[in-house]
VEXRO-634238 format. One line per 2 residues: number of its first residue (from 1); their letters; for each residue x, y, z of C-alpha. Coordinates in Angstrom, 1 decimal. Each point is the difference from the previous one (the first is absolute). Layout:
<nodes>
NUM = a = X/Y/Z  ...
</nodes>
This chain:
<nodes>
1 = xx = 0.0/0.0/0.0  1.0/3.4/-0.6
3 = xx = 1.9/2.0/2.7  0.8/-3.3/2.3
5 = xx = 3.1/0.5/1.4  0.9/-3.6/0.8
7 = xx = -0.5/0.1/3.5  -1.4/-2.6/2.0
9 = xx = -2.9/0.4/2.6  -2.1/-2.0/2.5
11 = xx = -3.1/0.4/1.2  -1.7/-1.3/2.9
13 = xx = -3.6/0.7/-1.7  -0.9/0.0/-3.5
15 = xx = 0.7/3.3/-1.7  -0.9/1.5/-3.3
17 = xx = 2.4/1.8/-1.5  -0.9/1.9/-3.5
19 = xx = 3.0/-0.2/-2.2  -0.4/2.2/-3.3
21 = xx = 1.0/-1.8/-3.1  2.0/0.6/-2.8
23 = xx = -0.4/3.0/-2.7  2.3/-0.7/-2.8
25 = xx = 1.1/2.1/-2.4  2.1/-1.0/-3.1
27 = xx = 0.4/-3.6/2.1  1.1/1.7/3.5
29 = xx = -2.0/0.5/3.1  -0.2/4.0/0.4
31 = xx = 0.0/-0.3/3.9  2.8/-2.7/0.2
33 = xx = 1.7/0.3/-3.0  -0.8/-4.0/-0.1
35 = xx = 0.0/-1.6/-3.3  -2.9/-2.3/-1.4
37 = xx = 0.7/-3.6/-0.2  -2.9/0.0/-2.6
39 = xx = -2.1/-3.4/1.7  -2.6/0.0/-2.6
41 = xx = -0.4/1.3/-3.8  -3.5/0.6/-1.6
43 = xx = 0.0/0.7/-3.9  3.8/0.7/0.2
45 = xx = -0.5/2.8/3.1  1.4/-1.0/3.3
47 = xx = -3.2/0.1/2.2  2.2/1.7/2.9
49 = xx = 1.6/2.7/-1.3  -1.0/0.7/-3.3
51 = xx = 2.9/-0.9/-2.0  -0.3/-1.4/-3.9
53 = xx = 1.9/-3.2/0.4  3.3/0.1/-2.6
55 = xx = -1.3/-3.1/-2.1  2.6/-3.0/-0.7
57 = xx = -1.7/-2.7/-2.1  0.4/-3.5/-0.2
59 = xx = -2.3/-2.8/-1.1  -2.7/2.7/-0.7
61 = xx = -0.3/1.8/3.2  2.0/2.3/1.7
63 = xx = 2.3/-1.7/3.0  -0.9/2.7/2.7
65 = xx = -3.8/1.5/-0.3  -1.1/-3.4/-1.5
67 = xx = -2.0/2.0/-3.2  -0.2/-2.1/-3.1
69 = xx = 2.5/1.9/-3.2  3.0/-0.5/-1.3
71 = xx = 2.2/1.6/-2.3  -0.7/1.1/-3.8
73 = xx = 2.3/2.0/-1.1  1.8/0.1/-3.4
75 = xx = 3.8/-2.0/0.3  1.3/3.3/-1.9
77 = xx = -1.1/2.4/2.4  3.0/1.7/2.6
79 = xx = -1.4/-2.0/2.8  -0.7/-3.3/-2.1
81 = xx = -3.1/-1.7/0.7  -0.8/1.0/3.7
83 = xx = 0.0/3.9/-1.8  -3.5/-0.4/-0.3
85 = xx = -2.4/-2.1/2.8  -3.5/-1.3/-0.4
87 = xx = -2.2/-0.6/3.0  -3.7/-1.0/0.6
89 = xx = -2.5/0.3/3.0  -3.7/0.4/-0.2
91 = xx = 0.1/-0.7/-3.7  2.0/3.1/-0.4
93 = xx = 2.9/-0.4/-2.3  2.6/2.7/0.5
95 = xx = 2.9/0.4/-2.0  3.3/2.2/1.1
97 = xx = 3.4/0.7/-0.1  2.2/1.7/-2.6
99 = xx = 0.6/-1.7/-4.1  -1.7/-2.1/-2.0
101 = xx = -2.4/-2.7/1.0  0.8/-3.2/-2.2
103 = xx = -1.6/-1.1/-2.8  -1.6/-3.3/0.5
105 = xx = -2.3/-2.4/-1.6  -3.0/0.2/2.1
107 = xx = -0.4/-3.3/1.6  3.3/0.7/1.3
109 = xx = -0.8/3.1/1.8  0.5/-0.7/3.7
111 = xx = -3.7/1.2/0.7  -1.7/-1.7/-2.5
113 = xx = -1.3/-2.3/2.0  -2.7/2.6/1.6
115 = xx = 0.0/2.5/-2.8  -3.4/-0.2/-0.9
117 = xx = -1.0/0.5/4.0  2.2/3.1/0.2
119 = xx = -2.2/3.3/0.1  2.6/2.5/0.4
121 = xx = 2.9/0.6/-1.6  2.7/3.0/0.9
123 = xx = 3.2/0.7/-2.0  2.7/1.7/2.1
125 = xx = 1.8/3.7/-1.5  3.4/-1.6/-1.0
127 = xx = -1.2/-2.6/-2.1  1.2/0.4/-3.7
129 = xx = -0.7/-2.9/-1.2  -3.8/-2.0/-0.3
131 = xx = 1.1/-3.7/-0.7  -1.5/-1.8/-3.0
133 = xx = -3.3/-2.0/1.1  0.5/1.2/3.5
135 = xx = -4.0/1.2/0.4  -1.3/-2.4/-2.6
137 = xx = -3.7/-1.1/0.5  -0.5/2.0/3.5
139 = xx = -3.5/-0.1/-0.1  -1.1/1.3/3.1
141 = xx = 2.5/3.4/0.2  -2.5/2.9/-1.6
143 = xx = 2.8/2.9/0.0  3.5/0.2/0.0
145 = xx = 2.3/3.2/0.1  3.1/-0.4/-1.2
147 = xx = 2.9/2.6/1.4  1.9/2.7/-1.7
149 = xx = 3.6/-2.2/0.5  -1.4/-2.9/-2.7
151 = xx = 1.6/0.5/-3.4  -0.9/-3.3/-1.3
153 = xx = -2.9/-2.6/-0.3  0.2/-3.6/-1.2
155 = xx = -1.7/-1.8/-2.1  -3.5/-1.3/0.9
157 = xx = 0.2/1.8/3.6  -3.9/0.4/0.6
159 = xx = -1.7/-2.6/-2.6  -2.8/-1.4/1.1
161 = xx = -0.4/2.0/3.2  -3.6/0.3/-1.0
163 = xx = -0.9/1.9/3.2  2.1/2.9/-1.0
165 = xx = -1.3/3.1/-0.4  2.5/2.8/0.5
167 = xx = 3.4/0.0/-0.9  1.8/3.6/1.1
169 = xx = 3.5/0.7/-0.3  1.3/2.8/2.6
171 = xx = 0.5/3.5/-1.2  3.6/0.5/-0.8
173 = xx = 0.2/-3.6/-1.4  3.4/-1.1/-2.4
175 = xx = -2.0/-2.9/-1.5  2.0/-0.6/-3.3
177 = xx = -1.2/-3.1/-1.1  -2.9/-2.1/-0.2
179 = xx = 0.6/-4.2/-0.3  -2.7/-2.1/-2.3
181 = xx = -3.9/0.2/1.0  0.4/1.2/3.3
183 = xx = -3.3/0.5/0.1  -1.7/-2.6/-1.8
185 = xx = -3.3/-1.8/1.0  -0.6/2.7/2.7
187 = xx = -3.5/0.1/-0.7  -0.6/2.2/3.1
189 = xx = 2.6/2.8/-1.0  -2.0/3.3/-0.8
191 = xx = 2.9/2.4/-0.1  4.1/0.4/0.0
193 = xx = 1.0/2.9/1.6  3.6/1.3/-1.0
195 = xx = 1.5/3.6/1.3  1.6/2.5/-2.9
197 = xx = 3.7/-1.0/1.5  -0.3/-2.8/-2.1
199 = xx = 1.1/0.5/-3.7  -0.4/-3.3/-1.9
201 = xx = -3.5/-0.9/1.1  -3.2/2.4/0.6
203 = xx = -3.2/-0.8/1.5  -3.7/1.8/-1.9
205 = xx = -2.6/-0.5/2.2  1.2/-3.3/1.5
207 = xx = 1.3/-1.2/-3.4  3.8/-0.7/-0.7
209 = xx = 1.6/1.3/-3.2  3.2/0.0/-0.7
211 = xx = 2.3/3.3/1.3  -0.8/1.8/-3.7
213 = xx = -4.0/-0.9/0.3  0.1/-2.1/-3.6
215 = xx = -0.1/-2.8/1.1  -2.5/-2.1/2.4
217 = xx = 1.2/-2.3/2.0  -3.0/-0.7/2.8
219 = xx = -3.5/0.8/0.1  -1.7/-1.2/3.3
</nodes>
């Protein structure tokens, strides 16, 4: 407990003695300058002080806060494949780091197993890279925002994610290059959204042309 100096005591009758607990900041108790042992994760948060557990993966969950991911990085990125993590809880799929995903076939994607349960779907700033396949026939995800940092998007990415509806790529966005059909079969998709920053593609009312307007290359 916080502020127990270590001394012993005894007590002829029972005594109740209130004890304040810990208040961490940035892992250390503010009144005893303690630091947190960290007895229990929930979703990757230490359920004591806070404190987003440092992931190391192995056999598809990370070895300290027990949450199911792994890593999915490119083998070219500075970094090499642990430059870019995948995790899942609560059929939230989070991707994050810094590079390229890989580019994968999709029944080898680590996650494919419970793609088509996953609901949500988040893609950290710092990814430049959308693997090939790695969204492929997410069919319960309805929108998806993709950050400013991705310059690239395989093949195939979203096909079949026929739940999608919005795809919106962050003001500011670099995107260069789009992969084959990486929107095919999304029979939910109503509109692309994609900011002026972006010279080689352009978005008319939620229909994506190529960066001159001549030529189309996706209707919803």
């Amino acid at each position: 407990p916080c502020n127990w100096d270590g001394s012993l005591y005894t007590f002829e009758d029972t005594v109740t003695v209130n004890v304040p607990d810990h208040a961490f900041a940035d892992g250390v108790c503010t009144g005893c300058g303690a630091a947190c042992e960290h007895p229990g994760y929930e979703d990757g948060v230490c359920t004591q002080c806070g404190e987003i557990c440092v992931h190391t993966f192995a056999d598809g969950a990370c070895t300290t806060c027990g949450m199911t991911g792994g890593y999915c990085g490119a083998s070219t990125n500075e970094g090499g494949e642990q430059s870019v993590i995948w995790t899942l809880a609560d059929n939230h799929l989070v991707i994050s780091g810094t590079g390229a995903m890989a580019d994968s076939y999709y029944e080898d994607l680590p996650w494919w197993d419970s793609h088509q349960t996953i609901t949500d779907l988040t893609i950290g700033e710092g990814v430049t890279h959308i693997g090939k396949h790695a969204f492929f026939d997410f069919r319960s995800v309805t929108e998806i925002t993709i950050p400013a940092s991705v310059e690239t998007i395989g093949d195939r990415v979203f096909e079949f994610s026929t739940a999608l509806e919005t795809v919106t790529f962050e003001e500011g966005s670099r995107l260069s290059s789009l992969g084959y059909m990486p929107f095919s079969d999304c029979d939910s998709l109503t509109a692309i959204s994609i900011p002026e920053s972006v010279t080689a593609y352009k978005t008319i009312d939620g229909v994506l042309y190529s960066g001159d307007g001549t030529t189309l290359l996706y209707c919803p």
